[in-house]
Structures are given as structure tokens and as C-alpha cells.
ZAFIPA-151337 format. One record per residue: x, y, z of N, C-alpha, C in turn; residue in three letters. Coordinates in pm, whole numbers, plus 50000, padded with zeros to 5 digits. Layout:
# ZAFIPA-151337
+-------+-------+-------+-------+-------+-------+-------+-------+-------+------+
|   nc1 |   nc2 |   nc3 |  cac1 |  cac2 |  cac3 |   cc1 |   cc2 |   cc3 | rest |
+-------+-------+-------+-------+-------+-------+-------+-------+-------+------+
|     X |     Y |     Z |     X |     Y |     Z |     X |     Y |     Z |  ala |
...
+-------+-------+-------+-------+-------+-------+-------+-------+-------+------+
This chain:
# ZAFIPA-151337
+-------+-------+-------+-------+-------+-------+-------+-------+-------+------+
|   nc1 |   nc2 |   nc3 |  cac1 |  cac2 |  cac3 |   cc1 |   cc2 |   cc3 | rest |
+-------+-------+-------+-------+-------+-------+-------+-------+-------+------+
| 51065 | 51818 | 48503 | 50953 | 51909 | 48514 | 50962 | 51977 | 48650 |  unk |
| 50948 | 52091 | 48684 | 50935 | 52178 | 48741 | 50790 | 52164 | 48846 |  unk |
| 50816 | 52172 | 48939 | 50697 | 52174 | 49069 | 50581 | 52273 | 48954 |  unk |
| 50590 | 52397 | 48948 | 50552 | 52488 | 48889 | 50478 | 52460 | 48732 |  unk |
| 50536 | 52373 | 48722 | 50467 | 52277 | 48548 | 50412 | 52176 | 48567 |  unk |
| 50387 | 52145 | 48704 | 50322 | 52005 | 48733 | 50175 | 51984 | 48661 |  unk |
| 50176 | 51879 | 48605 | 50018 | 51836 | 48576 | 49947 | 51801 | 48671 |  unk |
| 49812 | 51833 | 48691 | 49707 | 51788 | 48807 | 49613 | 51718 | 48714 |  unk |
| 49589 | 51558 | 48660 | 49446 | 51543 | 48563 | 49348 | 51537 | 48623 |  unk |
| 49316 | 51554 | 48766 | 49244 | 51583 | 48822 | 49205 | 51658 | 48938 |  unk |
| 49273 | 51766 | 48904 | 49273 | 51924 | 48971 | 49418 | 51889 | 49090 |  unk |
| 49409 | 51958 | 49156 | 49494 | 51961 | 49291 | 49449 | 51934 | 49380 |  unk |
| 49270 | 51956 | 49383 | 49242 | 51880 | 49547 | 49246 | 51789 | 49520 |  unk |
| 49178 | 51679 | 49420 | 49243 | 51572 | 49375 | 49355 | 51500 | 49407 |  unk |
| 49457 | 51550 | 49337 | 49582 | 51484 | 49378 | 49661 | 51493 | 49544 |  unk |
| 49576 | 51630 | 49623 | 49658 | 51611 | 49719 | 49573 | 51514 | 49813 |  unk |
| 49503 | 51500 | 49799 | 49362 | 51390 | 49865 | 49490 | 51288 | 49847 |  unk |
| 49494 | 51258 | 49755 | 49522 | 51136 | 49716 | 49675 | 51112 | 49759 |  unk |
| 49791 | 51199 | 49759 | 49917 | 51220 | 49829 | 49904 | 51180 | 49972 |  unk |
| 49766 | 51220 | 50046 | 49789 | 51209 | 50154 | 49761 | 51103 | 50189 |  unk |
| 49702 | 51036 | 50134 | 49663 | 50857 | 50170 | 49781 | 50787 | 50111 |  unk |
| 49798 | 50793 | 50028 | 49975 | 50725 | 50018 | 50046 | 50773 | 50077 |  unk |
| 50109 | 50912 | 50161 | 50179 | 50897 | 50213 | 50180 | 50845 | 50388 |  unk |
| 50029 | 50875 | 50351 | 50013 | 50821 | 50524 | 50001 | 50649 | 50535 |  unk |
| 49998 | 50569 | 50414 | 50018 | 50453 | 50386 | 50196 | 50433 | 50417 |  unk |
| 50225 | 50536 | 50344 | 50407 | 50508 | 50382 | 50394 | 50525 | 50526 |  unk |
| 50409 | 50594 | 50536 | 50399 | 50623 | 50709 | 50357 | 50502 | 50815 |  unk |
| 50267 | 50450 | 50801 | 50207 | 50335 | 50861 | 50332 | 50283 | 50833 |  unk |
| 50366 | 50177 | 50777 | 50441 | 50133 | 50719 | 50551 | 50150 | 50799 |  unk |
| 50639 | 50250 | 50756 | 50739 | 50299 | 50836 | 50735 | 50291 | 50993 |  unk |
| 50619 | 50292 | 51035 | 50595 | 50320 | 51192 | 50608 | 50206 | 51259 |  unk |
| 50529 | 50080 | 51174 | 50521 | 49990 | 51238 | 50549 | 49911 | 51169 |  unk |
| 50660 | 49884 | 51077 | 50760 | 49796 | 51020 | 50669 | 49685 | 50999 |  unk |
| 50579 | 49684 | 50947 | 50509 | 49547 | 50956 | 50429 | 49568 | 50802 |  unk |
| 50391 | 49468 | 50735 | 50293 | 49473 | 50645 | 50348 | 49406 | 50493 |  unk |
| 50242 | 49298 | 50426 | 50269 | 49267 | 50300 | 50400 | 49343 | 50256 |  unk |
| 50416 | 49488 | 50269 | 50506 | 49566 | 50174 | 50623 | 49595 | 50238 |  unk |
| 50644 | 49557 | 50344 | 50759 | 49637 | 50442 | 50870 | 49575 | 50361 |  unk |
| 50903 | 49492 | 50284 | 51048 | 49511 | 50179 | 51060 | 49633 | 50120 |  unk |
| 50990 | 49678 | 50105 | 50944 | 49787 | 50021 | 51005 | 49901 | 50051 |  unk |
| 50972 | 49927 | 50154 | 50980 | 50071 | 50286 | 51120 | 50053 | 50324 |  unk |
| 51129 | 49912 | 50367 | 51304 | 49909 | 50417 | 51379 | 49959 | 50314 |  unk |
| 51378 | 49872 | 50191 | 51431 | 49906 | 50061 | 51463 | 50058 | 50094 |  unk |
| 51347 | 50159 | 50059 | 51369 | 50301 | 50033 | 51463 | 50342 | 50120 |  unk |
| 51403 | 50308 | 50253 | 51528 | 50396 | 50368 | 51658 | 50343 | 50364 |  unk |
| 51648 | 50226 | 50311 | 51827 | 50216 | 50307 | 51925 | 50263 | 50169 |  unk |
| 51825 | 50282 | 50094 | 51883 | 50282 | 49979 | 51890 | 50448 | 49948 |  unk |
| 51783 | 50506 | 49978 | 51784 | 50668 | 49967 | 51707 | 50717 | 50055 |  unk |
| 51707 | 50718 | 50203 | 51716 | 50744 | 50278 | 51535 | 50840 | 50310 |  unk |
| 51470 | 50933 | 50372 | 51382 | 50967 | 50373 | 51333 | 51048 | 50215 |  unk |
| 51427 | 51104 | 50178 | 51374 | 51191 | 50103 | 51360 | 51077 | 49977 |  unk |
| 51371 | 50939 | 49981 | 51294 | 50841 | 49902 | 51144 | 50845 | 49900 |  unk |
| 51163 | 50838 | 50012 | 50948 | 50868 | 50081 | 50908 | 50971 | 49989 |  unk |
| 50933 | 51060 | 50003 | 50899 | 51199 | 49925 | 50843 | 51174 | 49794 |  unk |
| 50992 | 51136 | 49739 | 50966 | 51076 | 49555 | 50884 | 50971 | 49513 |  unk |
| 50881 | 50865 | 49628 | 50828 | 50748 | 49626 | 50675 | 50815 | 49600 |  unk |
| 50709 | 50831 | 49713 | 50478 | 50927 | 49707 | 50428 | 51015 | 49562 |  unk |
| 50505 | 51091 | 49554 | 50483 | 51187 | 49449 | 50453 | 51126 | 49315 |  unk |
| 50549 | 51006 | 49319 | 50533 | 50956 | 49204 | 50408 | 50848 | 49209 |  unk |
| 50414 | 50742 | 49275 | 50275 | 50690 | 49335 | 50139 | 50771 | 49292 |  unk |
| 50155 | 50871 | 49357 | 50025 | 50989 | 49343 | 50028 | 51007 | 49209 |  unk |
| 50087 | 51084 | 49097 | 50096 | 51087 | 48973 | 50021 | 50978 | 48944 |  unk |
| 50130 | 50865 | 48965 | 50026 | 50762 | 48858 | 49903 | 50699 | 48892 |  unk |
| 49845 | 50733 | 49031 | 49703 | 50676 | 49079 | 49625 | 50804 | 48982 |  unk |
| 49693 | 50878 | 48975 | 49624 | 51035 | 48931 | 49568 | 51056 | 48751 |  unk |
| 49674 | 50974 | 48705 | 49679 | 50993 | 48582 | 49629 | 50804 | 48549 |  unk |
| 49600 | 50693 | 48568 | 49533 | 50585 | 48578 | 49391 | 50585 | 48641 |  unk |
| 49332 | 50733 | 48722 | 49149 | 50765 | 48711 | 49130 | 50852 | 48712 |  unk |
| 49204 | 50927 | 48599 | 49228 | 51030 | 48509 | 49047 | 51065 | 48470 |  unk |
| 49001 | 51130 | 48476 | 48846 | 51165 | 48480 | 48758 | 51140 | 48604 |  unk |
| 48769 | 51048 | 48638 | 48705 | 50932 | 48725 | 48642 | 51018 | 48846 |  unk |
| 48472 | 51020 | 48840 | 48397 | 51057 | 48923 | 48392 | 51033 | 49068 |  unk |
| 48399 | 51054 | 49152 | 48394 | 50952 | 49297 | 48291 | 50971 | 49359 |  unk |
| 48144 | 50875 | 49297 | 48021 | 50870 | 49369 | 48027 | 50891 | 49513 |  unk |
| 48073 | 50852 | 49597 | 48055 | 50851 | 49711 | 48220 | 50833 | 49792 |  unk |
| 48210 | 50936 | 49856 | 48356 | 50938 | 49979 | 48465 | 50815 | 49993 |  unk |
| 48314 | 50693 | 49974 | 48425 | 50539 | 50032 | 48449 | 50514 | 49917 |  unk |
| 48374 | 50501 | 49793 | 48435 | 50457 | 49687 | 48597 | 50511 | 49631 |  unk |
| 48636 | 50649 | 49703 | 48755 | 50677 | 49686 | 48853 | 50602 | 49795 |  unk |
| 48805 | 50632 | 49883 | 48933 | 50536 | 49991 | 48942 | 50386 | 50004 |  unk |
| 48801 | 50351 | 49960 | 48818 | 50160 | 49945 | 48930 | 50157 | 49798 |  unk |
| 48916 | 50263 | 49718 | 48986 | 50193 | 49541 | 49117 | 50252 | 49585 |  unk |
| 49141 | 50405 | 49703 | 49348 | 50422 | 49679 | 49361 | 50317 | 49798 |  unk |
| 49312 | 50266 | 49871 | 49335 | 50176 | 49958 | 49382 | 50004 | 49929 |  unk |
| 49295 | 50006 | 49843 | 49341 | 49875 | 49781 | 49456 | 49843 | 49640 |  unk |
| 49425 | 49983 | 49558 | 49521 | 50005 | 49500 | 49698 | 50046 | 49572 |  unk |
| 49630 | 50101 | 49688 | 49842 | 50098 | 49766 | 49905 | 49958 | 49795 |  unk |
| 49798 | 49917 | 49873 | 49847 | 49761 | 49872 | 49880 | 49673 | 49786 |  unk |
| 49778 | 49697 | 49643 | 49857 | 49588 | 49498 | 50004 | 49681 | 49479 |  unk |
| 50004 | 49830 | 49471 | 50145 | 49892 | 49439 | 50273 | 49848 | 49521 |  unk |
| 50233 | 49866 | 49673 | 50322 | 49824 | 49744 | 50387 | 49722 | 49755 |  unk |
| 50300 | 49618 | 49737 | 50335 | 49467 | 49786 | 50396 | 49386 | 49653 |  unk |
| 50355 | 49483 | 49516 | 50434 | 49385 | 49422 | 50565 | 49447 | 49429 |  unk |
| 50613 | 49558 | 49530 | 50781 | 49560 | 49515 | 50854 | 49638 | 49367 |  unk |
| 50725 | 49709 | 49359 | 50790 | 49780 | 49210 | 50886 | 49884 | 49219 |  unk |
| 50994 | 49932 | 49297 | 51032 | 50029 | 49318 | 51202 | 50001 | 49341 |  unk |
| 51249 | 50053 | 49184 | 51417 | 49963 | 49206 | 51437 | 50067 | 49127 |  unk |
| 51598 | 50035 | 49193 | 51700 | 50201 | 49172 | 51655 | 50301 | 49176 |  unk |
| 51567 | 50389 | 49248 | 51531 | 50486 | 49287 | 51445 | 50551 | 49192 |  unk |
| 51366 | 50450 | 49158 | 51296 | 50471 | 49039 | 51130 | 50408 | 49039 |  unk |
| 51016 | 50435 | 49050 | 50908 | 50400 | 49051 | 50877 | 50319 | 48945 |  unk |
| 50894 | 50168 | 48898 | 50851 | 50116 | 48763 | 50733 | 50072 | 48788 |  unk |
| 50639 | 50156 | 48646 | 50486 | 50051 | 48613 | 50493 | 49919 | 48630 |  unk |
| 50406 | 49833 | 48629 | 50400 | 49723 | 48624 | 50405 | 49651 | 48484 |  unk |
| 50495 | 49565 | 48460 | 50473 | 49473 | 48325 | 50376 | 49387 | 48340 |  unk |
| 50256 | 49362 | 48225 | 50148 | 49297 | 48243 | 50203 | 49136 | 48264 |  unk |
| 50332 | 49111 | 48181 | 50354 | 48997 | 48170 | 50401 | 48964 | 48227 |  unk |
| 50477 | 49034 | 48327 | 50591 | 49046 | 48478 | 50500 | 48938 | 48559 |  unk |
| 50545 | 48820 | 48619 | 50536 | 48777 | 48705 | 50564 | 48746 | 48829 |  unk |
| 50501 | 48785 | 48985 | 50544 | 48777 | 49114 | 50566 | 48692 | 49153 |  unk |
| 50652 | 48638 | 49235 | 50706 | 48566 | 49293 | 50652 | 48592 | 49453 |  unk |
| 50549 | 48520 | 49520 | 50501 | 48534 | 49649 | 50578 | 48440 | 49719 |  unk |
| 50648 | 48535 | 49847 | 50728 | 48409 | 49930 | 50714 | 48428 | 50084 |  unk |
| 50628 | 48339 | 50142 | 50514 | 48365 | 50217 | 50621 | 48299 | 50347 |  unk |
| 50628 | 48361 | 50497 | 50756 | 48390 | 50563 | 50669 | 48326 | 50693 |  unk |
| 50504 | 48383 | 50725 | 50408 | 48400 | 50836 | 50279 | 48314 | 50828 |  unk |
| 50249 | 48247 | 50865 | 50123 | 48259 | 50948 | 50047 | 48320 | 50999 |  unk |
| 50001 | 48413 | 50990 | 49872 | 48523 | 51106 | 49738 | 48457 | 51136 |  unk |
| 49725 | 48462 | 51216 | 49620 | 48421 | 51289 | 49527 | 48555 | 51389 |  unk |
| 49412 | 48550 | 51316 | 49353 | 48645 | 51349 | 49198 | 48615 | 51404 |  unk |
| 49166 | 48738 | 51462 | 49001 | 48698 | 51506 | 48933 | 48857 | 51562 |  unk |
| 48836 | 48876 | 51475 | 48774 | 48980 | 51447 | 48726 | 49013 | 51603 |  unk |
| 48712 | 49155 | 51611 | 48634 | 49192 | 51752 | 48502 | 49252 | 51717 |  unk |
| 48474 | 49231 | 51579 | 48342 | 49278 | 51532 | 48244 | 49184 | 51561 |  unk |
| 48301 | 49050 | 51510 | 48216 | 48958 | 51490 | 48240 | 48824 | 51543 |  unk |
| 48359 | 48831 | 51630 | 48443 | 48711 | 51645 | 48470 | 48632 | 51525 |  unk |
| 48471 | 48564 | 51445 | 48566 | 48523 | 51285 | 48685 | 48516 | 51339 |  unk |
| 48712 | 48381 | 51322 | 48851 | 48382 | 51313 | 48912 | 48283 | 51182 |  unk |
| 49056 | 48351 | 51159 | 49074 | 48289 | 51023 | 49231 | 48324 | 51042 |  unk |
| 49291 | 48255 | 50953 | 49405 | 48258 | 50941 | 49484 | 48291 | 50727 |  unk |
| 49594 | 48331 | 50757 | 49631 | 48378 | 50637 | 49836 | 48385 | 50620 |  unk |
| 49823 | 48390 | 50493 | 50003 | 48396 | 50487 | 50050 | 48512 | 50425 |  unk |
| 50128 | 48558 | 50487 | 50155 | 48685 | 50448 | 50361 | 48651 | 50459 |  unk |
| 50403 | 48757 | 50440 | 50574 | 48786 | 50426 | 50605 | 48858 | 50520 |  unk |
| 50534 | 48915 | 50558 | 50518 | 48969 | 50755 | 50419 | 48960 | 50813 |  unk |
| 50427 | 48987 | 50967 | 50280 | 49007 | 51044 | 50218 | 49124 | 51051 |  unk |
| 50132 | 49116 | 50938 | 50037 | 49196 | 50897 | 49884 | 49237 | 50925 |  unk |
| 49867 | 49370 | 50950 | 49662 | 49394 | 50973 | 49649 | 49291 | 50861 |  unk |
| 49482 | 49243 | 50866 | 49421 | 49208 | 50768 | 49261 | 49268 | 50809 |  unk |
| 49171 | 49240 | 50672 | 49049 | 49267 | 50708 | 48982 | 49131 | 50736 |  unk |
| 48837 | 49196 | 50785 | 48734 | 49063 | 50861 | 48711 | 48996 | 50703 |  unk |
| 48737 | 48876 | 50652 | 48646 | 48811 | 50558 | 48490 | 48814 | 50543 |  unk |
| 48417 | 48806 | 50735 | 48336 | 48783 | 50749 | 48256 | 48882 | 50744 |  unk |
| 48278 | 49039 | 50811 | 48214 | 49108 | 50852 | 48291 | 49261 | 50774 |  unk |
| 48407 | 49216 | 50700 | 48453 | 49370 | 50615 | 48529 | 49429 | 50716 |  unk |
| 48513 | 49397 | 50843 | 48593 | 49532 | 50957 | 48744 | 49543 | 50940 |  unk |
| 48811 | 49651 | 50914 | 48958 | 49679 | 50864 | 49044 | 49663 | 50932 |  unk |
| 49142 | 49639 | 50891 | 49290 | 49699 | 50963 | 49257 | 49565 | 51104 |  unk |
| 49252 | 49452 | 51105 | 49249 | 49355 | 51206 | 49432 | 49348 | 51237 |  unk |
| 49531 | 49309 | 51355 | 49612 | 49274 | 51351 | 49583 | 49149 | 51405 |  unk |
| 49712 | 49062 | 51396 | 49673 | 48881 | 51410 | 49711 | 48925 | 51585 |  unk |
| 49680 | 48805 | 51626 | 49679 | 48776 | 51759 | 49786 | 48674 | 51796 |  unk |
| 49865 | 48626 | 51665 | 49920 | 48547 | 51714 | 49955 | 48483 | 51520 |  unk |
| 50120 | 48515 | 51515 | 50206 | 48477 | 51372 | 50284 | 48348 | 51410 |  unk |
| 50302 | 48267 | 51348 | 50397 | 48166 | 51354 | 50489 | 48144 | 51208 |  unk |
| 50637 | 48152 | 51257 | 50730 | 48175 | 51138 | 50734 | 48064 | 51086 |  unk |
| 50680 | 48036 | 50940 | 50667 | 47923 | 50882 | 50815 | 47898 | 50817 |  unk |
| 50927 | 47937 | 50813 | 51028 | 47886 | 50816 | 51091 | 47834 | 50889 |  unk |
| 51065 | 47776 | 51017 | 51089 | 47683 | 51061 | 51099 | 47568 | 51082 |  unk |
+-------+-------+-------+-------+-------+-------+-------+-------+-------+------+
């Protein structure tokens, strides 16, 4: 399909809203090599190099696009809390082999193989808590919701 034949199911401001939070999700990502998904990101750049990013997104966007295909967005956050949490289930299950974006099989099962320790503690609320992740990763406050926390301190549980 042709740029020019592209489907929008929910217009173009729509979809580019939504391009730009995934790609600025890649981006993060890329910047700071860190996060649940960074197999992910490495994957692309080694395997097809930037202009993976590109396809990676486009296609991403499509299918966030065409999966809330109608879908009203009461209020501003209700859109960035649902592509926000939806990049992270996309990213982190690693769906993206041979240069190819695959849906998810319902019956497909993940394999979590947990590398870190993070240890974190909110500056909202002080909370501190700890979590396992496959890198050293932001997390959010449990306690208080506040985003994007980085740990203060990972210990490589393969040791």
C-alpha cells in the first residue's frame, strides 16, 4: 500500500498523536538503552538498522489505530495512560522478528527472564520498593502513581 492509500480509522490527527508517542517511546529507549524492552530496540538497530525505527513505529501505530478503532477519548489522560501502557505490553513481549511486526498469539506464551533488581524510592512520597525487571528500568510509584521513577540502585541477580 502506498503512503497515499493509507487508511486512517481514526482520522490522521489520530494516528499521528499516536505515532508520536510510540515513536518518542522508541526514542527513549534508544537514548537511554535501558528499559523492560531494550532487547527489542537493540534487536532493530542491529538487524535493520534506523530505518527499522521507522517501520517499527508505523506499524505499531496502525495497529494501536485499528485495535481503538472508534474509540472516544474522554479525557486527554485517558489517551496517554492506555498508548502508554499499551507500548510497554507491545514492547516488552518482544514481538518483532525478521523485520516484521507480529500480533500477538493469544496462546503464545512469554518467557520472563528477570536479569535486575531495581530498587527504587519515590521523591513524591518517599515509597520505597523494589522490583525485577531484564534491565534497569524507570518504574512508577505503587504508592502515589508518580511516573517514570528510575531505581537508585540495581543489583545483577545473576550473580
Amino acid at each position: 500500500m502506498s503512503h497515499t492509500d493509507k487508511v486512517f480509522p481514526n482520522g490522521f490527527t489520530s494516528w499521528i498523536e499516536t505515532f508520536y508517542e510510540i515513536t518518542s517511546a522508541i526514542e527513549r529507549e534508544r537514548a537511554h538503552d535501558m528499559g523492560p524492552w531494550s532487547d527489542l530496540i537493540k534487536r532493530v538497530q542491529e538487524e535493520q538498522g534506523t530505518g527499522g525505527f521507522y517501520e517499527l513505529a508505523e506499524q505499531l501505530t496502525d495497529l494501536f489505530e485499528k485495535q481503538h478503532e472508534g474509540t472516544v477519548w474522554g479525557v486527554d489522560a485517558e489517551f496517554f495512560d492506555t498508548i502508554e501502557n499499551w507500548i510497554e505490553e507491545e514492547f516488552k513481549d518482544n514481538r518483532h522478528r525478521d523485520g516484521d511486526y507480529i500480533e500477538p498469539d493469544e496462546d503464545e506464551e512469554c518467557e520472563d527472564t528477570f536479569m535486575f533488581t531495581n530498587y527504587y524510592r519515590c521523591p513524591a512520597c518517599d515509597h520505597e520498593w523494589s522490583d525485577q525487571w531484564s534491565a534497569t528500568c524507570d518504574d512508577d510509584c505503587p504508592s502515589c502513581g508518580k511516573r517514570h521513577i528510575s531505581p537508585y540502585f540495581s543489583e545483577d541477580v545473576n550473580f
